[in-house]
PyMOL CGO cylinders between C-alpha atoms (Angstrom):
from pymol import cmd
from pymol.cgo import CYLINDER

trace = [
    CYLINDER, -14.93, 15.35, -5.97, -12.96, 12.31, -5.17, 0.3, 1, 1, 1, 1, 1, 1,
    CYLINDER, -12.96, 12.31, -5.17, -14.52, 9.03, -6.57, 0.3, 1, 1, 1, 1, 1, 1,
    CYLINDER, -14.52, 9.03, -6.57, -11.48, 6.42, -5.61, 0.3, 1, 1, 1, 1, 1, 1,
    CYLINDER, -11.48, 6.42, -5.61, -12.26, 3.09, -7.57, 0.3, 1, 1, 1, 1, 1, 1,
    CYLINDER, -12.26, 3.09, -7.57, -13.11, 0.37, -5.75, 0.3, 1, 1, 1, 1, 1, 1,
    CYLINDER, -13.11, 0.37, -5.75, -11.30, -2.34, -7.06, 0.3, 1, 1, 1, 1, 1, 1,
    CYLINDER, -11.30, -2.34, -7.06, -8.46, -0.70, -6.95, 0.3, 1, 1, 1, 1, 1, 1,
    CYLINDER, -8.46, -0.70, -6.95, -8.56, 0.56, -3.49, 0.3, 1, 1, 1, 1, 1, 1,
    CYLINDER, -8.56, 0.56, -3.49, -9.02, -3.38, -2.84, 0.3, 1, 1, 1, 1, 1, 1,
    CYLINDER, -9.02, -3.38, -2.84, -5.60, -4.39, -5.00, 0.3, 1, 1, 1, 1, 1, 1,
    CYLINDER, -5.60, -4.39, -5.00, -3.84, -1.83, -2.93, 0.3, 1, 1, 1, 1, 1, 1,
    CYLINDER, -3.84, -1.83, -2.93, -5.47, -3.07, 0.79, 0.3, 1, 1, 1, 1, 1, 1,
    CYLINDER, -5.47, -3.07, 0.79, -3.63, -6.48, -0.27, 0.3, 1, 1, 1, 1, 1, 1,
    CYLINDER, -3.63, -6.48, -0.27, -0.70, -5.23, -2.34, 0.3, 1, 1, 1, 1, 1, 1,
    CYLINDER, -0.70, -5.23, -2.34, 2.75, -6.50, -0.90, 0.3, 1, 1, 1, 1, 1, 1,
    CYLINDER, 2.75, -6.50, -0.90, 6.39, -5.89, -0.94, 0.3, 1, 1, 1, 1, 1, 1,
    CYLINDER, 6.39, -5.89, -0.94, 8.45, -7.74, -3.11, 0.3, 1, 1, 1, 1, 1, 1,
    CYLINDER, 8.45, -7.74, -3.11, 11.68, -6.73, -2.02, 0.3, 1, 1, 1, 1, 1, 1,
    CYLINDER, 11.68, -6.73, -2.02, 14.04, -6.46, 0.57, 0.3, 1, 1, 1, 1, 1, 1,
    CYLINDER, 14.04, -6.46, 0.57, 14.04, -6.59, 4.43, 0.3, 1, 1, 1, 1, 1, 1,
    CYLINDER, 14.04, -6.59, 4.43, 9.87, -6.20, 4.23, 0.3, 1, 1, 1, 1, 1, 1,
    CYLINDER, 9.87, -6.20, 4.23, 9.57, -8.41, 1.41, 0.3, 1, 1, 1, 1, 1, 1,
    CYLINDER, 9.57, -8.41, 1.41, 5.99, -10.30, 1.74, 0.3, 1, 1, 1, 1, 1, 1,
    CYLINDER, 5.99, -10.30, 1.74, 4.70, -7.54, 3.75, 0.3, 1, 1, 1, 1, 1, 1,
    CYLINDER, 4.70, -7.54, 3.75, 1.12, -5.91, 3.18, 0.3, 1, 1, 1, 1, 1, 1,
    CYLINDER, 1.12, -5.91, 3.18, 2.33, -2.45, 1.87, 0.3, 1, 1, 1, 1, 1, 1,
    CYLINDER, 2.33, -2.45, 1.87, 0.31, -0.76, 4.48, 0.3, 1, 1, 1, 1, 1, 1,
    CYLINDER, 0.31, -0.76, 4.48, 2.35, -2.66, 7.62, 0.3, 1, 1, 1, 1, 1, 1,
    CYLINDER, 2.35, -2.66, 7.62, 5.50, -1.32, 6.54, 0.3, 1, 1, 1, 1, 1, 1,
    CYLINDER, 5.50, -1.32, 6.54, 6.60, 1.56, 8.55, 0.3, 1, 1, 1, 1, 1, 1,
    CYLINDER, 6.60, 1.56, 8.55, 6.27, 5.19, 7.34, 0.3, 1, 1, 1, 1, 1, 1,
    CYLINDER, 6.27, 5.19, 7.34, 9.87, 6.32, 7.65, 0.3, 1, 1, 1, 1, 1, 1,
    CYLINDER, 9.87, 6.32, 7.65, 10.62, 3.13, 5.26, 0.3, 1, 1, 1, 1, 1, 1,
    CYLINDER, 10.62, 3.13, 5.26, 8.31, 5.05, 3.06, 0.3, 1, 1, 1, 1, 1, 1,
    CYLINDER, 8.31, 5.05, 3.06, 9.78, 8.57, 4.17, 0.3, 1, 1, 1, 1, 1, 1,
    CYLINDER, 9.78, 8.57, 4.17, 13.22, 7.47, 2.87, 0.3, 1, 1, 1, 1, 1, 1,
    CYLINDER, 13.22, 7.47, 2.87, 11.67, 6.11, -0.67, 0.3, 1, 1, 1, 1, 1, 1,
    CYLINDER, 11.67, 6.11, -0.67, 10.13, 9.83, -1.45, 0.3, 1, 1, 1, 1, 1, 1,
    CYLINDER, 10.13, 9.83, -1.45, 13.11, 11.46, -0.58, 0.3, 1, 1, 1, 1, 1, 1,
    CYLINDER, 13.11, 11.46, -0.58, 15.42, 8.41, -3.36, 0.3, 1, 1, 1, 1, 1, 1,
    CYLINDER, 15.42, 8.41, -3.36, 12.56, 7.77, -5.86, 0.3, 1, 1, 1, 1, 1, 1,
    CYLINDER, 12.56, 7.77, -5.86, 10.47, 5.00, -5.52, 0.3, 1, 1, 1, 1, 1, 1,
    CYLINDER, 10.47, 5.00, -5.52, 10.81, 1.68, -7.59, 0.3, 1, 1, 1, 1, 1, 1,
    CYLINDER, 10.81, 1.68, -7.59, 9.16, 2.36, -11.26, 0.3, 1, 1, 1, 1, 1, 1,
    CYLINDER, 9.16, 2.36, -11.26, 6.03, 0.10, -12.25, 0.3, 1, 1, 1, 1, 1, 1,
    CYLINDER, 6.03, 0.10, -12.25, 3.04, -0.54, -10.11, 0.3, 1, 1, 1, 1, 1, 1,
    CYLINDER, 3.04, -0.54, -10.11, 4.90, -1.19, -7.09, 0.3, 1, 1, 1, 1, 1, 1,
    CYLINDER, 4.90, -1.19, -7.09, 6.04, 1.86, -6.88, 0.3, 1, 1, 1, 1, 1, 1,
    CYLINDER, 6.04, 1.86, -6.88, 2.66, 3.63, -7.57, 0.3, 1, 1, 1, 1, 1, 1,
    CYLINDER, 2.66, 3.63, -7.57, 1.21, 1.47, -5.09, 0.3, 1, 1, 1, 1, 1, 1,
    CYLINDER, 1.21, 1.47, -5.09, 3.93, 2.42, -2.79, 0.3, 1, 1, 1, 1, 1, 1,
    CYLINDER, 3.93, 2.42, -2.79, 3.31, 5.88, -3.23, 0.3, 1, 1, 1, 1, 1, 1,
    CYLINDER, 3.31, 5.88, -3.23, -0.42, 5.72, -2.92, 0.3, 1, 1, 1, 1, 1, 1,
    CYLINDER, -0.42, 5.72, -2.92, 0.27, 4.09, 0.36, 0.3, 1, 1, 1, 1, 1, 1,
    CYLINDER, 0.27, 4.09, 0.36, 2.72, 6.93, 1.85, 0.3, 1, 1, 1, 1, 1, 1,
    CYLINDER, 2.72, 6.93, 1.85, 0.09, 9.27, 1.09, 0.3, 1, 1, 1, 1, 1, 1,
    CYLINDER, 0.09, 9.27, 1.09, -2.32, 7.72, 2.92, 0.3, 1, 1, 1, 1, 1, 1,
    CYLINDER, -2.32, 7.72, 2.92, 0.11, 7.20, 6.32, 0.3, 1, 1, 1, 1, 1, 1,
    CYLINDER, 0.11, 7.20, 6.32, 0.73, 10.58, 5.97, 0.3, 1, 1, 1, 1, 1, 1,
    CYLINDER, 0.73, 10.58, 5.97, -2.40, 11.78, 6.11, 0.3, 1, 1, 1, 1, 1, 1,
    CYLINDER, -2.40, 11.78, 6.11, -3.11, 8.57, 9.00, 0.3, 1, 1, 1, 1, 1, 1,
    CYLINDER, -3.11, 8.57, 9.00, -5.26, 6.65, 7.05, 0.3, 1, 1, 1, 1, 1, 1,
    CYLINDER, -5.26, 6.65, 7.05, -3.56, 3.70, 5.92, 0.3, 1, 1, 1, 1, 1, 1,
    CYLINDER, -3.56, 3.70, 5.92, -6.22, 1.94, 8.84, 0.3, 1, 1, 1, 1, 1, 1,
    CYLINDER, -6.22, 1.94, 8.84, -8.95, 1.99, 5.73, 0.3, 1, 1, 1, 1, 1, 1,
    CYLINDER, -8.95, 1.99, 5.73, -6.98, -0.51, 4.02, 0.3, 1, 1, 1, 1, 1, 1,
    CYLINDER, -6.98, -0.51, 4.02, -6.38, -2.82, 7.08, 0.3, 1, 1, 1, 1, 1, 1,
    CYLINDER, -6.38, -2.82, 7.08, -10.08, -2.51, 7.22, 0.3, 1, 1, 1, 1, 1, 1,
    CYLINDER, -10.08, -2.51, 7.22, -10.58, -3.41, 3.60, 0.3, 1, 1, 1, 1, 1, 1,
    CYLINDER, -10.58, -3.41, 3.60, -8.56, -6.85, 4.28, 0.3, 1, 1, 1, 1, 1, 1,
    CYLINDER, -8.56, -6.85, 4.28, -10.41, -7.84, 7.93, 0.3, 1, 1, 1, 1, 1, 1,
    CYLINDER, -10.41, -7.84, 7.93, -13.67, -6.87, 5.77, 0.3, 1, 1, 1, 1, 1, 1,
    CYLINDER, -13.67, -6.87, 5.77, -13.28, -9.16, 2.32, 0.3, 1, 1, 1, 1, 1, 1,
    CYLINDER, -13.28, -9.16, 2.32, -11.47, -11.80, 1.52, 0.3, 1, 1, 1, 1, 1, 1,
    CYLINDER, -11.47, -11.80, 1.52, -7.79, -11.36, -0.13, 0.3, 1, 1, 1, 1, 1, 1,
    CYLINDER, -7.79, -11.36, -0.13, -8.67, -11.57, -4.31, 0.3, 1, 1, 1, 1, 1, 1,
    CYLINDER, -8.67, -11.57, -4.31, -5.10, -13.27, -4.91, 0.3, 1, 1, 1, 1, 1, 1,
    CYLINDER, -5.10, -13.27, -4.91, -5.22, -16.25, -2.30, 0.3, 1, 1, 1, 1, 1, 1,
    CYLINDER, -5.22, -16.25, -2.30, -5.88, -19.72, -4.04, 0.3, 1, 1, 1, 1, 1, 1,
]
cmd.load_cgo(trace, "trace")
């Protein structure tokens, strides 16, 4: 049974790029061939790259609207 953890599911709702032509982006508004072309190169190591990962899962399988939901639903944990 899948139990996803919901703090994490948060982290990755407002996890963004920090690099190149989508840098500041909300991982989830970056297009899926963008994502399409990282899986087929390897994606960055670290938790960006997990995060990245976790997130072309989820537009391949259409359902990177939860997280979009997530962010219009609670307010973003990193703003100060």
């Amino acid at each position: 049974m899948l139990n996803p953890d919901p703090k994490k599911l948060l982290e990755l709702a407002f996890a963004k790029m920090h690099f190149g032509k989508y840098k500041g982006y909300y991982l989830s508004d970056i297009p899926e061939p963008y994502y399409v072309w990282f899986r087929q190169k390897g994606f960055p190591e670290g938790k960006l790259g997990e995060q990245m990962q976790q997130v072309c899962e989820l537009k391949i399988n259409s359902l990177e609207g939860l997280l979009r939901q997530i962010r219009k639903r609670y307010p973003d944990p990193y703003k100060r």
